[in-house]
C-alpha positions as CSV (number, residue, x, y, z in Angstrom):
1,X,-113.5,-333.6,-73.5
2,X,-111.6,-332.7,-76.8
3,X,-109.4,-330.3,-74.0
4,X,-108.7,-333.6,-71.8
5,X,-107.7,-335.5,-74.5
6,X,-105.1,-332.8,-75.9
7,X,-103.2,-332.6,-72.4
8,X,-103.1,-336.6,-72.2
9,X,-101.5,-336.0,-75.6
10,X,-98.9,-333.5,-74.3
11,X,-98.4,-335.6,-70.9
12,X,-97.4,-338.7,-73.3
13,X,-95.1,-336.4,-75.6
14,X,-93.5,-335.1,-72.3
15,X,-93.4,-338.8,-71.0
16,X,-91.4,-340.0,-74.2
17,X,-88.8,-337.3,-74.0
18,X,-88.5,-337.9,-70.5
19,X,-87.8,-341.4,-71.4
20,X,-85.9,-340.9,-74.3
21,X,-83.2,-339.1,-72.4
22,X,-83.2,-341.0,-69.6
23,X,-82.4,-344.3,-71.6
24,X,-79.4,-342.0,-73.6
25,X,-77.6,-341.5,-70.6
26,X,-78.2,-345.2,-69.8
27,X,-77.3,-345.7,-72.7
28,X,-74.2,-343.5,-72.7
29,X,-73.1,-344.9,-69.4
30,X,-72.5,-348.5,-70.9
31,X,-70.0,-347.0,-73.4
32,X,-73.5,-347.0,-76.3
33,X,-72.8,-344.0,-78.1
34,X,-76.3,-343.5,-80.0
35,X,-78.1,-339.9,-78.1
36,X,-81.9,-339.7,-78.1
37,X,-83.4,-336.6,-80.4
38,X,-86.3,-335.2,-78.6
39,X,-89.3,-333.9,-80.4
40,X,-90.0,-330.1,-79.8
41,X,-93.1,-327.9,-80.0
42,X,-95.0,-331.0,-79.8
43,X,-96.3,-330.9,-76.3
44,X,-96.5,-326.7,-76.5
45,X,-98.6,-327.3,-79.4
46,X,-101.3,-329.7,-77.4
47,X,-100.9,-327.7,-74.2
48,X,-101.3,-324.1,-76.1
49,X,-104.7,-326.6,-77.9
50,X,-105.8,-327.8,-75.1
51,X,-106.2,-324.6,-73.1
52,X,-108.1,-322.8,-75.9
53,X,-110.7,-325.3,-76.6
54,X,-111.2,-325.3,-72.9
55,X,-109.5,-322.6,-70.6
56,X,-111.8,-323.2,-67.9
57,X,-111.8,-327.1,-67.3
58,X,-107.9,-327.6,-66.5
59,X,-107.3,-324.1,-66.2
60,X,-103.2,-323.3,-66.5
61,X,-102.3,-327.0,-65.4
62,X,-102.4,-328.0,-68.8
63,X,-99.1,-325.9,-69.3
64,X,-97.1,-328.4,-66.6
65,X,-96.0,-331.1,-69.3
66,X,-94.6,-328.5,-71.8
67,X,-93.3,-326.3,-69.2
68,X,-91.2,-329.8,-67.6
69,X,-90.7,-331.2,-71.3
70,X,-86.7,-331.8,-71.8
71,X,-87.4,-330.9,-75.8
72,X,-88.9,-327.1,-74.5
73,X,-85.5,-326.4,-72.0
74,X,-83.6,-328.0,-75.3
75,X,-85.3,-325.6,-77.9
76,X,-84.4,-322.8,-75.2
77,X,-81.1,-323.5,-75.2
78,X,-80.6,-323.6,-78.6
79,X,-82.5,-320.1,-78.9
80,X,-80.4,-318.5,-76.4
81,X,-76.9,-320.0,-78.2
82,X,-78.6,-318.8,-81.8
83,X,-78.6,-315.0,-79.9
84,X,-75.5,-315.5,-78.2
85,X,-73.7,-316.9,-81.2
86,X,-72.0,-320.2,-80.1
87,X,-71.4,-322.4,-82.5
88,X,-70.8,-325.6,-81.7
89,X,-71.3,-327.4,-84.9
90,X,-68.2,-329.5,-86.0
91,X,-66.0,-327.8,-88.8
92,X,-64.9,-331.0,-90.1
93,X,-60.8,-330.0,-89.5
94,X,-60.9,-332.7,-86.1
C-alpha cells in the first residue's frame, strides 16, 4: 500500500514538471518571458521509496516516472556540463 502510494507521489511530481514546461514554452511562444524551474530528485526519491518498501508489488515500473521526469534529463545535463566544464552562467559584462 505505502509502495502504491509513493509511485502515485512520483507520477504527480513527474506530471507537474511535465506541465510546468509545457506551459513555459507556451508561455515563451506568446513573447511571456518567465521559464518554469523543475523540481529534481523529487520523483527519484519516491520511486527509489517506493521500490524498497515493496520490490515485489510494482516491480521496476515504479522507475518509469523518474526515468521520463524533465527535472531527471535536466539534473543530467547539468552533471554532464559540471564534468565537461561549460559554463554558461552570465558574467555580468553583456
Amino acid at each position: 500500500m505505502l509502495a502504491t502510494i509513493l509511485f502515485a507521489l512520483a507520477v504527480f511530481v513527474w506530471l507537474g514538471n511535465v506541465l510546468g514546461v509545457v506551459g513555459a514554452g507556451w508561455r515563451r511562444a506568446r513573447g511571456d518571458d518567465r521559464g518554469f524551474s523543475c523540481v529534481p530528485l523529487l520523483s527519484i526519491l519516491f520511486a527509489t521509496t517506493a521500490w524498497f518498501t515493496g520490490p515485489g508489488s510494482l516491480g521496476a515500473w515504479v522507475f518509469a516516472p523518474a526515468i521520463l521526469d524533465p527535472a531527471t534529463w535536466t539534473l543530467l545535463g547539468a552533471l554532464v556540463c559540471a564534468l565537461l566544464g561549460k559554463d554558461n552562467a552570465p558574467t555580468g559584462s553583456e
